[in-house]
C-alpha positions, -999 to +999 in steps of 0.1 A: +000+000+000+027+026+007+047+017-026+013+022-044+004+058-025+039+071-028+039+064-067+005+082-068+017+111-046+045+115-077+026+114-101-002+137-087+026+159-071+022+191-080-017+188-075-010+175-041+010+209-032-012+234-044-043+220-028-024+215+000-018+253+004-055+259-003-069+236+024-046+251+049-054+289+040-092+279+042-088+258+077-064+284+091-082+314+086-107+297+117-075+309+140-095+348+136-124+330+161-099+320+186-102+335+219-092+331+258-111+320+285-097+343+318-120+328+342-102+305+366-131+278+370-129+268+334-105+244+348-134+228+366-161+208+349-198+212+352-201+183+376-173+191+397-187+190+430-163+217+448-172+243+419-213+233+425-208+244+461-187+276+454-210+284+430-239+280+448-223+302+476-217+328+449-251+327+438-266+335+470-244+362+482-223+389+465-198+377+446-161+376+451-143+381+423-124+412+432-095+436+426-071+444+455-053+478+452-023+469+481-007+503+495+024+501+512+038+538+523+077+540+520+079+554+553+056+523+562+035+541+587-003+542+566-017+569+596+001+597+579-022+624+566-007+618+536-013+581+531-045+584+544-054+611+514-038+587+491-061+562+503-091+584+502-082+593+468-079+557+454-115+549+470-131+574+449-112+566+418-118+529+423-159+530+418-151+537+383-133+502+376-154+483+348-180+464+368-173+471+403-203+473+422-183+476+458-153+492+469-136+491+508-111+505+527-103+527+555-114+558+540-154+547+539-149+518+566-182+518+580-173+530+618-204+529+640-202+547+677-235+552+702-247+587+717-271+578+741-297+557+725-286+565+690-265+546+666-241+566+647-231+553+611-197+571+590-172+566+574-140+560+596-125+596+581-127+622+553-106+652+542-074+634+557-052+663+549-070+681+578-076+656+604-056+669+636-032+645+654-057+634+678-077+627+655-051+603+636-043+584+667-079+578+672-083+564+634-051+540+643-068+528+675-105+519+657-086+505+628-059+484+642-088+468+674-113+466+641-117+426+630-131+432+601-102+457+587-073+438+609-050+420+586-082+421+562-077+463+546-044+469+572-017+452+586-010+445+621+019+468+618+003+497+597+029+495+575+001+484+550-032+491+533-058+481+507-084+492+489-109+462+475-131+465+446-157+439+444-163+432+407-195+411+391-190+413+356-215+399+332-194+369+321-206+369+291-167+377+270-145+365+301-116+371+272-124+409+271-143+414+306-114+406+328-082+422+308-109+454+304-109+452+344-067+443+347-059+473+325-081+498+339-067+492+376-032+491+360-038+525+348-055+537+380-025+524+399+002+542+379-017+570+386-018+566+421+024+562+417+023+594+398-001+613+419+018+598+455+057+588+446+062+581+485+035+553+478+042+520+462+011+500+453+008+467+442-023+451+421-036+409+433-069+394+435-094+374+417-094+392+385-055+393+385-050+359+384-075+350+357-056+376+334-025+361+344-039+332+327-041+347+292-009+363+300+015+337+304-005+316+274+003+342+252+041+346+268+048+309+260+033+315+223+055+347+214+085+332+231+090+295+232+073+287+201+103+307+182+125+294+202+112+252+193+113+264+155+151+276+158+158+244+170+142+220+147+154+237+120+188+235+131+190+200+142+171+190+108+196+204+088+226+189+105+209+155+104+196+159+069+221+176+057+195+189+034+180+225+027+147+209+009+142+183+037+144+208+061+123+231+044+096+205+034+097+195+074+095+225+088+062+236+062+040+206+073+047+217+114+034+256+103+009+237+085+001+216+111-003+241+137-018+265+110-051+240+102-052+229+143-056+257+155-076+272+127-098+240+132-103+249+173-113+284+158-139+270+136-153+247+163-154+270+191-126+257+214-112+281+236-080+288+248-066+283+286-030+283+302-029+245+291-046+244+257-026+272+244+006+249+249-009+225+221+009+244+192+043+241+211+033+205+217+020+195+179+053+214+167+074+190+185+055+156+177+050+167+140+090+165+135+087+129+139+071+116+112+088+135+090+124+126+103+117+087+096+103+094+061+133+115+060+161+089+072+152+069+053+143+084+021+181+100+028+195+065+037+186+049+000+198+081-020+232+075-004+233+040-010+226+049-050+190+050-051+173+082-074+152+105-054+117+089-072+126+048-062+140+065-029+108+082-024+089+047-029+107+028-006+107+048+023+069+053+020+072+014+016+085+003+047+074+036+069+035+039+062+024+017+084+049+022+114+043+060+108+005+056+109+008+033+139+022+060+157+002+084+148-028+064+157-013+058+190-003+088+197-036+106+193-050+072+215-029+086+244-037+119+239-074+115+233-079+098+269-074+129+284-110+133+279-111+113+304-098+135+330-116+160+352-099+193+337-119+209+308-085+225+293-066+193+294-099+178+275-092+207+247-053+201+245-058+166+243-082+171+213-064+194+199-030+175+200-047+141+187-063+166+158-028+179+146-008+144+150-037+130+126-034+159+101+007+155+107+005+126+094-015+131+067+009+158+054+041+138+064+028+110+034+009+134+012+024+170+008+061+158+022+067+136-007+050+156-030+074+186-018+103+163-020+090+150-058+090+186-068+125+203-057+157+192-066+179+177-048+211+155-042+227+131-016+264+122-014+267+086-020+284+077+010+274+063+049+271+089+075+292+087+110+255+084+122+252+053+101+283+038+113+280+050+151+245+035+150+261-002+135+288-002+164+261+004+190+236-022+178+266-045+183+276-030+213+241-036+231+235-075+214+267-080+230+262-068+266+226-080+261+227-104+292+241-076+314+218-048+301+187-070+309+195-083+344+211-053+350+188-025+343+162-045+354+166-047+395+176-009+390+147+001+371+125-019+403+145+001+422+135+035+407+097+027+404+096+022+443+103+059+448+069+067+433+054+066+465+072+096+481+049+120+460+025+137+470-002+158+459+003+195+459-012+223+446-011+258+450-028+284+422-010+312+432+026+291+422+010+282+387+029+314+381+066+316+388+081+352+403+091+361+366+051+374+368+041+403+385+008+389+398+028+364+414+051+389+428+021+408+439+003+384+457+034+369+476+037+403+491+001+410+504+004+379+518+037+385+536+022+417+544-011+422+545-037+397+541-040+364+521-058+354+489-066+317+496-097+315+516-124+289+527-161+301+526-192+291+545-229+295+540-242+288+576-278+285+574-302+288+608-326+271+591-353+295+593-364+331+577-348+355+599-332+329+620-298+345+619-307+368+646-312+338+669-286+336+696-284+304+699-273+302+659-251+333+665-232+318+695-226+287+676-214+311+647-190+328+675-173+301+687-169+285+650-152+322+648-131+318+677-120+281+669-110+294+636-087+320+647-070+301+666-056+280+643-018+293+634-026+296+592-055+316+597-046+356+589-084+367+589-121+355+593-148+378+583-179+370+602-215+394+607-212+386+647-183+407+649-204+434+638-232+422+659-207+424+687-199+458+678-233+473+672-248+455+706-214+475+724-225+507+707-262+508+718-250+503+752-225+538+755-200+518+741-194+500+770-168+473+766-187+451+787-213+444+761-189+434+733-205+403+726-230+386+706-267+396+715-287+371+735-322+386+725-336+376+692-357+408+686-326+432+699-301+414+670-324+421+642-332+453+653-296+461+653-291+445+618-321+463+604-307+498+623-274+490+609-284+482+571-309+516+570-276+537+579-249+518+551-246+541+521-255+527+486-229+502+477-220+489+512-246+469+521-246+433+537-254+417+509-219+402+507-226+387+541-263+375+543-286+359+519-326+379+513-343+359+537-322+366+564-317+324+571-280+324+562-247+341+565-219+340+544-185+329+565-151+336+548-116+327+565-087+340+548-053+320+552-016+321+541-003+301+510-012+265+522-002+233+508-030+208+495-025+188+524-032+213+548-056+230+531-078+198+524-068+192+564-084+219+580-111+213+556-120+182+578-114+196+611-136+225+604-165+198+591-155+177+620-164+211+644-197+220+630-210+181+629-198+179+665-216+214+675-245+211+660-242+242+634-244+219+603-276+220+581-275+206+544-246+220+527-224+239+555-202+214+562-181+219+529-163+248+527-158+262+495-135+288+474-108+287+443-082+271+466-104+241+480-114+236+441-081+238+427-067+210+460-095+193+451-089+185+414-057+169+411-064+140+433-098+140+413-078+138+381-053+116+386-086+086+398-094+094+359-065+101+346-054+063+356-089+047+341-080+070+309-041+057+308-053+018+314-077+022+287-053+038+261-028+014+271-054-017+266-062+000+230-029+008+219-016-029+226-045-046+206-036-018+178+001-031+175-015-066+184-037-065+148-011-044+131+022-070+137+002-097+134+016-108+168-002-115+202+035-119+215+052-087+203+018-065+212+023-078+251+060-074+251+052-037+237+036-030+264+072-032+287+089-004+270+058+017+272+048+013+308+085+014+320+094+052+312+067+072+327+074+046+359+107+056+361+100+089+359+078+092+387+101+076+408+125+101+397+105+129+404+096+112+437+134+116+448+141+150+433+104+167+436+083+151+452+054+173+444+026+158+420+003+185+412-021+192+380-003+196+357+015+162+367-014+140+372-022+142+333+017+130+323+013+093+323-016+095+299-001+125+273+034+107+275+018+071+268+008+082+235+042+101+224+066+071+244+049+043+222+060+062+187+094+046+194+085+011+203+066+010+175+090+021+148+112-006+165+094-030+162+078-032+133+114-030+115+121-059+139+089-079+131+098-072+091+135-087+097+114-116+111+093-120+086+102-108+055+137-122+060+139-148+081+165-131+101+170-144+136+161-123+165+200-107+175+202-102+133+166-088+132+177-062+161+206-048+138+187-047+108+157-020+134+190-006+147+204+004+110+176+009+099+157+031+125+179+037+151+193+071+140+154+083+132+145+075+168+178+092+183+170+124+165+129+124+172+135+115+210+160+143+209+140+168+192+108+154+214+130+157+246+139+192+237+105+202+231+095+198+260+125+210+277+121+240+258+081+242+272+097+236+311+112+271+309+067+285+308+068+310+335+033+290+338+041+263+363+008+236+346+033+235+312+069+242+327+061+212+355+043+188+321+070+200+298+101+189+324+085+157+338+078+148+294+109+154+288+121+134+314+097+106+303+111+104+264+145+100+280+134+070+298+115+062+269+149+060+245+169+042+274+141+015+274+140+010+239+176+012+232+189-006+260+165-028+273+141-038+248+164-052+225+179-076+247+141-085+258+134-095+225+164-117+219+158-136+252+124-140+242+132-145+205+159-175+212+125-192+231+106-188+197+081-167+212+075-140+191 
């Protein structure tokens, strides 16, 4: 069959070419529809519990998507008149941000006092510039004994500020809503520099992070896609040697990536951090294909072939092998659908898509290309050639070492696996080289934190929240919370219950404490809410009927672990104190989502692996005609992504999202190598009778120096994706690369000598 397509793709070259171009203008010009997704719970599917939960949180209350304006003074005192002005100043300016329908700080902190039997509602201070001294030390002194602004909007040191804007945009164009809200507090915070040089403000949040998303997607595309070109050109033309194989090559990957991604445009896909790194991914697995139609197409024009015959017979002896691996490639890649991470679904897709339409360029337009140009080949054998020859004979000779050798050792290496862990921490998908990552780390070193864990506590009633019996159990859930040490804030309506019940009795500190008369607590709420000016409500903080409340604890940076740990303790508390109702036992928020979904993933991610790996050995099983060489397949392909979890154990030792969709993605691109090994083995075999340490030199010489060059310019690929500043692809990108290693050492090294201990018993 390939003899017969590759004299048809001769003869119908120049037809081939032109329609070639055509197809890939009309598919390409789909890449116009392509757009982002900023919103951070794309990575979260419909059914994901944790997101239900948050979301049903969200719908009840306020949202929380917000934009955090941090102030830090350089002469880190924030009760300067100064500062104070700044602050007041930014509080204005930040009502115009796109969307916002909240803003809070100091400046229009709702401070309540009593006079006599009335309640007085204001805003902690105006017209800084004039307030006298005492006046300042009295702002400190409310401030800095306030729980809801302590280590919420200033720092226990009042070295630091923030100003919050509460944002609820309509979600309807996430890839123009959020970078509309990034850009326009960018701009208001370089104003703020320019306006107050003594200030330094810093920008985190919600809507931060989703555009950081975008932004390091589209980072990775201007940078490291460049970068993967420059290399593949440069190590095709040393290996080729040849100015139109490198040029045909390096046509089908643009083309490649030109019709997939043209194709998601046309069907709607979106772009994320992780589907964004298909290009750099299809670039990388499209060089393959073409490098063994190359090799060998090169290999018979140096042993005297013409270019036509040459052409033939390396479309004789590849098509298969090459469509094999393309098969099994998109296989591995296609059970990512599998997994519990919508954008890992899409790259997967996407990936499978442009190895399919790879191939079909690497056997259609390749040759056609090739048929067209000139071009000439020294007759002579390359030092590849030879060095290739002397290690074939190299490895059939230490075969008995290398297979009892590397065996024990490679046993050795798998049992590390267990000293991962799972880990996962959104705010470190982003290394320091981004400045919302820089951002955040300070207001958390600093100010306040940006992982939280949030409550709807329901008293099971209309109105039932002013019930003291509900709001002691709400206290001492506060109280319990603060105590524990990687807590920086809990935001809770008792403590301004509390406050309000001190106030209507002249302030006396006696009375700071939760009301014990039903009718008095929702006459101060109702008192309370008639004095809040427009956009400072408590709708953040209780739902319409008045049955529920919404309880938010802010903590440092924690580890999935700990974060998923005081998870349970807190359910543990309100099952044992009787403040549970249907629903308020799970807390909820990005963080608890994102610990959530690599454990979540990697359940499906090994359902999805087992499967591809069932499909892709009855694939080979069918296609070599062997039941014997489809199991033994399955050695070399389950061995490298083994080892290099045990690797990673011992030098990491951190499994987090990105990680927990390797062994499936790698599966697919690991198996290429096996297959193009043994298929030239099973041809020796066959077609010439050759016995099994003579049918290993024959795949050696005749594929050996294709699958050094693909695992290199695989390997490097990937390597060249580790250096994302987005931690998903730069953690997937290193641990791949890692794998194809592993993947070359098991089919150079130990698969051969597996084959010729099994082949001496006849079994293959």
């Amino acid at each position: 069959m390939g003899e017969r397509l590759a004299k048809w793709v001769i003869r119908h070259r120049f037809l081939i070419v032109v329609l070639t171009v055509v197809v890939v203008m009309l598919t390409g010009s789909g890449a116009r529809f392509l757009r982002f997704d900023s919103d951070y719970r794309i990575w979260f599917s419909e059914e994901n519990p944790q997101l239900q939960a948050f979301e049903t949180i969200q719908n009840t209350y306020t949202k929380y998507d917000n934009l955090l304006f941090v102030v830090a003074p350089k002469d880190g005192d924030v009760f300067t008149r100064s500062t104070l002005s700044a602050v007041e100043w930014l509080t204005q300016e930040a009502w115009q941000v796109p969307y916002s329908i909240r803003v809070d700080s100091l400046s229009n902190f709702q401070h309540t006092r009593g006079v006599a039997d009335e309640l007085i509602v204001q805003n902690l201070y105006t017209d800084a510039y004039n307030l006298s001294d005492e006046e300042l030390v009295y702002i400190r002194e409310v401030a800095l004994s306030e729980p809801l602004l302590l280590n919420r909007l200033v720092s226990n040191r009042a070295h630091v500020t923030g100003v919050n804007v509460t944002v609820q945009a309509p979600g309807v164009r996430t890839d123009l809503e959020v970078p509309e809200v990034a850009e326009f507090g960018r701009a208001l915070a370089e104003r703020m520099r320019r306006k107050y040089p003594d200030i330094e403000v810093r920008l985190t949040g919600i809507i931060m992070m989703n555009n950081a998303f975008p932004e390091a997607s589209l980072h990775d595309i201007s940078t490291l896609i460049p970068v993967m070109f420059l290399f593949v050109i440069v190590v095709l033309a040393l290996m080729t040697r040849s100015i139109v194989g490198t040029l045909g090559t390096v046509l089908v990957i643009a083309f490649t990536v030109i019709m997939t991604m043209g194709l998601a445009g046309w069907t709607g896909i979106k772009l994320t951090g992780a589907s964004a790194s298909a290009p750099t991914i299809i670039l990388t697995l499209a060089v393959a294909d073409c490098v063994h139609i190359l090799v060998n197409f090169m290999h018979a024009m140096r042993a005297g072939s013409d270019k036509h015959p040459a052409l033939v017979e390396s479309l004789r002896i590849n098509l298969q092998p090459v469509f094999l691996t393309s098969i099994t490639t998109a296989v591995g890649f296609l059970s990512m659908n599998l997994g519990d991470v919508p954008p890992f679904r899409d790259m997967g897709n996407l990936v499978a898509l442009g190895v399919m339409l790879a191939f079909g360029l690497s056997v259609l337009f390749l040759p056609a290309f090739i048929a067209l140009m000139p071009i000439r080949v020294k007759q002579q054998q390359t030092q590849g050639d030879r060095a290739m020859r002397a290690f074939a004979e190299w490895v059939i000779g230490k075969r008995r070492f290398l297979l009892w050798g590397l065996g024990p050792t490679m046993l050795l290496l798998i049992a590390f696996i267990p000293l991962n862990e799972f880990n996962d921490e959104f705010v470190k998908y982003f290394d320091e080289s981004i400045q919302f990552r820089r951002d955040t780390d300070f207001t958390t070193q600093n100010l306040t934190g940006i992982y939280t864990i949030q409550y709807s506590l329901n008293s099971g009633e209309s109105s039932g929240i002013s019930d003291p019996d509900f709001l002691t159990k709400v206290e001492r859930f506060t109280q319990w919370f603060k105590k524990q040490p990687d807590v920086i804030h809990v935001n809770t309506i008792t403590d301004t219950l509390k406050r309000l019940n001190k106030n209507l009795h002249n302030d006396s500190p006696d009375w700071y404490r939760v009301p014990q008369r039903r009718d008095l607590a929702a006459q101060y709420l109702l008192l309370y809410e008639m004095s809040l000016p427009y956009g400072l409500d408590l709708n953040d903080q209780i739902n319409i009927d008045k049955s529920a409340i919404r309880f938010v604890v802010t903590t440092k940076s924690l580890s999935t672990r700990r974060t998923l740990e005081m998870v349970d303790q807190a359910r543990a508390w309100l099952l044992e104190n009787g403040l549970a109702r249907s629903g308020d036992v799970e807390g909820s928020s990005p963080n608890i989502m994102f610990a959530y979904i690599t454990g979540r993933n990697i359940k499906s991610m090994l359902v999805g692996t087992t499967a591809a790996l069932i499909l892709i050995s009855l694939i080979l099983i069918v296609a070599l005609r062997s039941v014997k060489l489809g199991l033994i397949s399955m050695v070399p392909n389950l061995l490298p992504a083994a080892l290099a979890f045990g690797l990673w154990g011992i030098v990491v030792g951190q499994v987090g999202l990105a990680i927990s969709v390797v062994s499936a993605m790698t599966l697919g691109i690991i198996v290429d190598d096996t297959v193009h090994f043994l298929t030239k083995y099973n041809r020796a075999r066959r077609e010439r009778g050759m016995q099994a340490a003579d049918a290993v030199r024959y795949a050696f010489s005749t594929v050996g120096m294709a699958l050094w060059v693909t695992s290199l310019v695989l390997a490097a690929g990937f390597l060249v994706l580790s250096q994302s500043a987005f931690q998903v692809n730069s953690g997937m990108g290193l641990l791949t690369a890692i794998v194809i290693a592993f993947a070359l050492v098991a089919d150079f090294l130990f698969l051969p000598p597996l084959l010729m201990k099994l082949g001496s018993k006849g079994l293959d």
